[in-house]
VEXTOR-454346 format. One record per residue (C-alpha): x, y, z; residue in one letter. Coordinates in Angstrom, 2 decimals. Layout:
% residues N
X->X; Y->Y; Z->Z; residuo->A $
...
% end
This chain:
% residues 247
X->19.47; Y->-2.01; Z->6.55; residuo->X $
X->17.80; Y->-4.16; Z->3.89; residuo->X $
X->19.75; Y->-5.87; Z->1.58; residuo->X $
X->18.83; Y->-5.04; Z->-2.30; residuo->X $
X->19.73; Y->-7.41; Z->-4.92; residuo->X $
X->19.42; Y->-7.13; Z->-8.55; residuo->X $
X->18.74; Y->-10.11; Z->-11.00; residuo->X $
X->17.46; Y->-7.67; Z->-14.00; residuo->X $
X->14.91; Y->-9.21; Z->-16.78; residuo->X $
X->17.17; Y->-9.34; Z->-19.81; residuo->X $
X->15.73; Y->-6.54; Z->-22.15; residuo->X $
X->14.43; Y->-8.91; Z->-24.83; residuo->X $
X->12.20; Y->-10.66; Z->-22.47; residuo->X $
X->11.32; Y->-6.74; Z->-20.91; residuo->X $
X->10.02; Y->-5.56; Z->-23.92; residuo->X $
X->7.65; Y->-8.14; Z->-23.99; residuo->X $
X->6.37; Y->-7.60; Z->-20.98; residuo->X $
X->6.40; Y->-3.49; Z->-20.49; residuo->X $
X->5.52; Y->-0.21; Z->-22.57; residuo->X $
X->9.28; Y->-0.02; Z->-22.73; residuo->X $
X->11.62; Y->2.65; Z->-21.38; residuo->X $
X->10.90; Y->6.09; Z->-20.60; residuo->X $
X->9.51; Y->5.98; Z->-16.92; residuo->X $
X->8.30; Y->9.29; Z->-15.76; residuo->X $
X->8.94; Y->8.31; Z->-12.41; residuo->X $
X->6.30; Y->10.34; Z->-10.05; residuo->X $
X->4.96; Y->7.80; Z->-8.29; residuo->X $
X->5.82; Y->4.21; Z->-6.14; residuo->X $
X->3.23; Y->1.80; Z->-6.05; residuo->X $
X->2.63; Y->-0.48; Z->-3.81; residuo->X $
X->1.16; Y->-3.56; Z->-3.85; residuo->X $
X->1.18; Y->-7.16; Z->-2.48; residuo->X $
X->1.79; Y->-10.44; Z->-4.03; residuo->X $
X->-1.52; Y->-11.74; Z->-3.01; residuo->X $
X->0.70; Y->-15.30; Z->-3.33; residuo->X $
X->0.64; Y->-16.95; Z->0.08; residuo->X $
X->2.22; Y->-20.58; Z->-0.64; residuo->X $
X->5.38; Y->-21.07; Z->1.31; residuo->X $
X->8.10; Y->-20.61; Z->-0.99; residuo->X $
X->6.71; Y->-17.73; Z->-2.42; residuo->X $
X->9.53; Y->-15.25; Z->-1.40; residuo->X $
X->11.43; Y->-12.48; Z->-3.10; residuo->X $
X->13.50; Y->-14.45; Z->-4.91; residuo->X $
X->10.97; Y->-16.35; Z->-6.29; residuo->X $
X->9.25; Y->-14.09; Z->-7.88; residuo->X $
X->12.47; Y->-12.13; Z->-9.12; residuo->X $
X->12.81; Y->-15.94; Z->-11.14; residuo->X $
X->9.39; Y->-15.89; Z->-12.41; residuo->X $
X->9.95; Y->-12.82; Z->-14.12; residuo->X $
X->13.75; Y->-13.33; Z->-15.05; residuo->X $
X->12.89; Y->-16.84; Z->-16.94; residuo->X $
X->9.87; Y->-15.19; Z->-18.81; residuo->X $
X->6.50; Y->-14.38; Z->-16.90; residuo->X $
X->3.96; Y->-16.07; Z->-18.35; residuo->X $
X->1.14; Y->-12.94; Z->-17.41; residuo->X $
X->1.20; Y->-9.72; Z->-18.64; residuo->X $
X->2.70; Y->-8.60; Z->-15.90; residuo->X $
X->6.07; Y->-6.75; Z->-14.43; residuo->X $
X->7.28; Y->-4.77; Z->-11.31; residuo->X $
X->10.50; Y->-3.54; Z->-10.41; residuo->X $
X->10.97; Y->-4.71; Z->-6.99; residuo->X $
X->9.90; Y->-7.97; Z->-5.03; residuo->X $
X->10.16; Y->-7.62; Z->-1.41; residuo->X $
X->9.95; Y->-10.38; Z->1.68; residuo->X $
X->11.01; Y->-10.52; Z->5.08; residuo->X $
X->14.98; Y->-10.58; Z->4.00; residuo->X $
X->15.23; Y->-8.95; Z->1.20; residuo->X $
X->14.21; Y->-6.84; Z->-1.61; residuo->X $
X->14.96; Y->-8.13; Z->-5.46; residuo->X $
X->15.41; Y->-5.90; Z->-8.31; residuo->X $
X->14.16; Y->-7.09; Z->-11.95; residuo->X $
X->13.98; Y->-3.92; Z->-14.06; residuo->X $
X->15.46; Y->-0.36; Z->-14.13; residuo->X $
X->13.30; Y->2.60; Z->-12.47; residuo->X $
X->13.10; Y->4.07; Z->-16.27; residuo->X $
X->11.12; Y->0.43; Z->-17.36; residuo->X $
X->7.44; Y->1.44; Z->-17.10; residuo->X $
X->5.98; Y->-1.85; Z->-15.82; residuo->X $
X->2.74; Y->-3.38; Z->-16.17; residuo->X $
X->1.55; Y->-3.54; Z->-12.71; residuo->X $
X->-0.45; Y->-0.17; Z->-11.73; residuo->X $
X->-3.65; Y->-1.24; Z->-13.78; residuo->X $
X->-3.80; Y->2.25; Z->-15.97; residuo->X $
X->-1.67; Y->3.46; Z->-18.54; residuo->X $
X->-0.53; Y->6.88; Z->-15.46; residuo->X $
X->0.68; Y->4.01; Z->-12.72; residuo->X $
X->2.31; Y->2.54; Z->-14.91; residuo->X $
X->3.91; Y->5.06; Z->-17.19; residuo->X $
X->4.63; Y->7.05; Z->-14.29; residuo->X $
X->4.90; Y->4.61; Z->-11.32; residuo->X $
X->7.85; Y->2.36; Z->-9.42; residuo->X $
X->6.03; Y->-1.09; Z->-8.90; residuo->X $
X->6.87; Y->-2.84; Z->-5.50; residuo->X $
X->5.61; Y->-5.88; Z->-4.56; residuo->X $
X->5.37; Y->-7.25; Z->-1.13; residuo->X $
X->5.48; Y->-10.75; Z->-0.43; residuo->X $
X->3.06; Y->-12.58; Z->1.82; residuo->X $
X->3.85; Y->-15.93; Z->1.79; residuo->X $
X->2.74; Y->-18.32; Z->4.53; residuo->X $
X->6.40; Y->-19.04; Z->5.81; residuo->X $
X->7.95; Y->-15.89; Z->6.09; residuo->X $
X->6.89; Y->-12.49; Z->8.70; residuo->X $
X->4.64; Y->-10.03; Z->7.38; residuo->X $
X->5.57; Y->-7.57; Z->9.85; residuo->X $
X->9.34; Y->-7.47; Z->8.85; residuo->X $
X->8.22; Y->-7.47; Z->4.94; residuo->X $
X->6.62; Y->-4.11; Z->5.29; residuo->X $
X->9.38; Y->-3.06; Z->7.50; residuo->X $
X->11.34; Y->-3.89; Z->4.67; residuo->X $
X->9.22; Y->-2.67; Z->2.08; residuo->X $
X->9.29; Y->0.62; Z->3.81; residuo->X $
X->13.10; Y->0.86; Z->4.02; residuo->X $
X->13.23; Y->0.43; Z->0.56; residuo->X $
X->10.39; Y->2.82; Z->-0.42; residuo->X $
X->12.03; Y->5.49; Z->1.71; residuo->X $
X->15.64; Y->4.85; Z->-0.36; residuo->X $
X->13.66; Y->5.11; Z->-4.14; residuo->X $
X->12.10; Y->8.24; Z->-2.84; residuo->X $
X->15.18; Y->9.98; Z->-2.07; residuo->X $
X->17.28; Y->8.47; Z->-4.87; residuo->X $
X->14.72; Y->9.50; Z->-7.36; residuo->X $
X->12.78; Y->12.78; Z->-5.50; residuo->X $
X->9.70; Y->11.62; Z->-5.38; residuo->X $
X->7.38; Y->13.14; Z->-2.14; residuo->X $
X->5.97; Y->11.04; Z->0.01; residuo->X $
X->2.30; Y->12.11; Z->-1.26; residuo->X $
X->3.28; Y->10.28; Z->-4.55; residuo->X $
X->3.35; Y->7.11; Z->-3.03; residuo->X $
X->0.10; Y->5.22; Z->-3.36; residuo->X $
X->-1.49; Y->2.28; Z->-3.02; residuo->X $
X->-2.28; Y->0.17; Z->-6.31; residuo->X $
X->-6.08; Y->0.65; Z->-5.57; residuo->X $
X->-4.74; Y->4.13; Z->-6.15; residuo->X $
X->-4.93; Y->3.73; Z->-10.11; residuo->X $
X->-7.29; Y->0.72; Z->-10.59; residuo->X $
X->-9.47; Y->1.00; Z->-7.53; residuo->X $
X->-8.14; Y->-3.25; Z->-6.97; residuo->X $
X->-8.02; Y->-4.19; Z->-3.68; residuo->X $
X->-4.51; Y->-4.08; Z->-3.55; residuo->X $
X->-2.52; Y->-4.68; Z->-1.29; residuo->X $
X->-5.70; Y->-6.29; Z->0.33; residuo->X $
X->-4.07; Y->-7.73; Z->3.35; residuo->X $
X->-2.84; Y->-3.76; Z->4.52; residuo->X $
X->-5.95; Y->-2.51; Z->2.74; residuo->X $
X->-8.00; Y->-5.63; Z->5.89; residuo->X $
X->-5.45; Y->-3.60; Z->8.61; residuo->X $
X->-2.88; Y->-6.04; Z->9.23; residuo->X $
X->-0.74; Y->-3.05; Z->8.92; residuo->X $
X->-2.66; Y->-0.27; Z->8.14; residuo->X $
X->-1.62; Y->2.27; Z->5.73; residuo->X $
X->-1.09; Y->4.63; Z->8.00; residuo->X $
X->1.03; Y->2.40; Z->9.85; residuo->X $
X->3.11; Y->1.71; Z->6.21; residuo->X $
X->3.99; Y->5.86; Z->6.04; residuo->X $
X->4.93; Y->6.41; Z->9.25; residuo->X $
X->7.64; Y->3.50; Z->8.75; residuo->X $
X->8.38; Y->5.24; Z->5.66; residuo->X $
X->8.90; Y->8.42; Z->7.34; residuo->X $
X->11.02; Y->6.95; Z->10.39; residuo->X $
X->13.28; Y->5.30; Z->7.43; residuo->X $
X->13.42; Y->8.67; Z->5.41; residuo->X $
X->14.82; Y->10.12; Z->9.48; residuo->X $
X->11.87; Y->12.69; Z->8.83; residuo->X $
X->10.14; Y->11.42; Z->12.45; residuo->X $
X->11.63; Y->9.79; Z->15.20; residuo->X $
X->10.00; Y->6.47; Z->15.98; residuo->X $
X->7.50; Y->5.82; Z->18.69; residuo->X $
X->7.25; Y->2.94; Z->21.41; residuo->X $
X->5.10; Y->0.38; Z->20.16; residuo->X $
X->1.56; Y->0.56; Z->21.78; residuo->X $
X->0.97; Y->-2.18; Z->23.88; residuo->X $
X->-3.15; Y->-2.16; Z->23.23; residuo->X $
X->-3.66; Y->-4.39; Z->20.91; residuo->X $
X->-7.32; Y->-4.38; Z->21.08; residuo->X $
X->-9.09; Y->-3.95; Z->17.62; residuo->X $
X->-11.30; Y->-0.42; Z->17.25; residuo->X $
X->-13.27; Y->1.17; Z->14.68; residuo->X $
X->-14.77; Y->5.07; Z->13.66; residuo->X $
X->-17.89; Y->5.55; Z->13.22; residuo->X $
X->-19.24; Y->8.55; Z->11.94; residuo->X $
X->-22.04; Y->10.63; Z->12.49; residuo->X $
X->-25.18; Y->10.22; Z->10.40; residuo->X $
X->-25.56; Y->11.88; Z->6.80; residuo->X $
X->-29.09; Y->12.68; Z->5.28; residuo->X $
X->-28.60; Y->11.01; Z->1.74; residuo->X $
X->-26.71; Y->7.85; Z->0.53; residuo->X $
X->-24.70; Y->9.80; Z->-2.01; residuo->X $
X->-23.46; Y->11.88; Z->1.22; residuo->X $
X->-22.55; Y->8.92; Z->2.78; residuo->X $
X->-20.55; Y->7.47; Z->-0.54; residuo->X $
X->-18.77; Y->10.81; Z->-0.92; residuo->X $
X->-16.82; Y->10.40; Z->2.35; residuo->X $
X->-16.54; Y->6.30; Z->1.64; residuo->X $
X->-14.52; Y->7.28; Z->-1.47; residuo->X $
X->-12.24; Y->9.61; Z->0.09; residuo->X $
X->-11.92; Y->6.77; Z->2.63; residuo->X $
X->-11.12; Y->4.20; Z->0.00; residuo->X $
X->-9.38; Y->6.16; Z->-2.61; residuo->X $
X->-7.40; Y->8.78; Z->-1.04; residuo->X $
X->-6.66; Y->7.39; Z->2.74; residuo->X $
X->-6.68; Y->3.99; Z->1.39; residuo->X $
X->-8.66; Y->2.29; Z->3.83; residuo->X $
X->-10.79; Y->0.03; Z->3.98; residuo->X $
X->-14.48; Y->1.00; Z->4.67; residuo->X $
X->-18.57; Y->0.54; Z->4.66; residuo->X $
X->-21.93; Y->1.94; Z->4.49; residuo->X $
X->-24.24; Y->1.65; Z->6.84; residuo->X $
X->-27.82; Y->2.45; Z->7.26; residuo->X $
X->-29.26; Y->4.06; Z->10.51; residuo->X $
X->-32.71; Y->4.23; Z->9.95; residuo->X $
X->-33.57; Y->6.90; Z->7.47; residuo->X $
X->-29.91; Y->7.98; Z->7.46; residuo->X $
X->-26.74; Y->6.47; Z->6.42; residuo->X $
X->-23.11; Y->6.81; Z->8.54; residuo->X $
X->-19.63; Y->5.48; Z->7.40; residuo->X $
X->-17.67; Y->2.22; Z->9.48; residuo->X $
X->-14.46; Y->2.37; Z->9.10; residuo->X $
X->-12.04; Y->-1.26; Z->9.01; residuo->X $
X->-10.40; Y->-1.97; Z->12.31; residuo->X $
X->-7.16; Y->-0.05; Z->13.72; residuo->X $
X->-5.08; Y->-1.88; Z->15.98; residuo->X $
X->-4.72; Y->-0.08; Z->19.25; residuo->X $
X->-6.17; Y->3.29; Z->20.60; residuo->X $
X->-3.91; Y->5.83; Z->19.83; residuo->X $
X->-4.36; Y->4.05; Z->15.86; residuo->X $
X->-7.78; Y->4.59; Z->15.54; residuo->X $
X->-7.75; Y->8.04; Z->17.24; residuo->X $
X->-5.30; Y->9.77; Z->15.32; residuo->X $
X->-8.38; Y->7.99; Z->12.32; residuo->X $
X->-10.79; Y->9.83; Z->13.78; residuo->X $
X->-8.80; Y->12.68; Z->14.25; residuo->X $
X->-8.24; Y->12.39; Z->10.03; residuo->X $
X->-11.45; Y->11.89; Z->9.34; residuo->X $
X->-12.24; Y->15.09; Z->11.24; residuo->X $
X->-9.33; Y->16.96; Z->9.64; residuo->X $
X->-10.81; Y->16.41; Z->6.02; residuo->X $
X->-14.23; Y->17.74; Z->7.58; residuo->X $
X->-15.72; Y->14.35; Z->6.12; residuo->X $
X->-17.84; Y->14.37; Z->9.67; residuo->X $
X->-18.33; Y->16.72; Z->12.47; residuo->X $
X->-18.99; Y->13.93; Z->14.95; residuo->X $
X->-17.03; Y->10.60; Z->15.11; residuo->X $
X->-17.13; Y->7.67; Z->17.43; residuo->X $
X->-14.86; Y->4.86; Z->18.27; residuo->X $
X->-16.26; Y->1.62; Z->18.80; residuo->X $
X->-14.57; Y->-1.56; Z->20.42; residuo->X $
X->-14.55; Y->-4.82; Z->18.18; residuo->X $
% end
């Protein structure tokens, strides 16, 4: 079970950094730290923001590979989200990636503790989005690249919620991609890239095929990954025909 820790921004240094209280709390958004020099933990960045952030910038939880720090009350609305909905309405948790510590475990841990707001503050697992979600940044950019894949992040969610029982790890590790089929126009093409992008939170291109276009999808790790992709893609009826392509 992670281990949550608060060291709270005092309020006079809060207000200077937030719209204040009044959190509608609907969503959690999730983002990364983008900070990768070693050091750069949890409790690091909990100190940053307790001894007076110099950015205009807050979140309410810091995350790493041991533990997740608290700095402000769910009913703070943080700047973080990158529109005035995120971050009126949104839980801001940041997950470290510094150098020295494990990825892998962070999200585990990020997870863990995204599965605990959601049930202590009912929010469905629909409302929880990515940052790009709000601002259309590419954040988290290292999930966003597939280290762990979105996907990946809510089905750890889930298994921490106990609302789906967790699955062997795959031991293909090869790296895959979907293809789709061909559309006529470029703005056909762009219409499934943005539900790609914005809604599945992937990351994604266009490419053209002579006079047509089709959409590449980033990398999954593993077969049954980028299957159960296609399988979404196919779902959404963004493309009859899909194709899965070794990298």
């Amino acid at each position: 079970m992670i281990t949550i820790r608060k060291k709270l921004v005092p309020d006079v240094q809060a207000n200077k950094v937030s719209y204040g209280k009044g959190n509608a709390k609907k969503y959690i958004v999730v983002h990364e730290t983008d900070n990768t020099r070693s050091g750069a933990d949890a409790d690091a960045h909990a100190r940053l923001q307790y001894n007076g952030n110099s950015r205009s910038a807050s979140w309410h939880y810091t995350v790493d590979d041991k533990e997740a720090v608290q700095s402000f009350e769910h009913a703070w609305r943080c700047w973080a989200a990158g529109s005035t909905t995120g971050n009126n309405q949104g839980i801001q948790v940041e997950v470290c990636v510094n150098s020295d510590g494990n990825y892998q475990k962070a999200m585990l841990n990020a997870a863990e503790l995204v599965a605990k707001i959601m049930k202590d503050e009912g929010i469905p697992i629909s409302n929880v989005v990515q940052h790009n979600h709000f601002s259309g940044k590419n954040c988290p950019s290292q999930m966003r690249a597939g280290k762990v894949s979105w996907s990946q992040f809510i089905t750890m969610i889930k298994v921490s919620s106990g609302n789906t029982t967790q699955q062997k790890p795959s031991t293909d590790t090869n790296r895959y991609r979907v293809l789709t089929g061909t559309y006529a126009t470029k703005q056909a093409a762009e219409n499934v890239l943005d539900v790609l992008k914005h809604r599945f939170g992937w990351v994604a291109y266009i490419e053209p095929d002579e006079a047509k276009w089709r959409v590449k999808t980033g990398t999954f790790s593993g077969m049954d990954a980028v299957q159960a992709g296609a399988n979404k893609i196919k779902t959404a009826k963004l493309a009859q025909v899909t194709n899965i392509v070794a990298e």
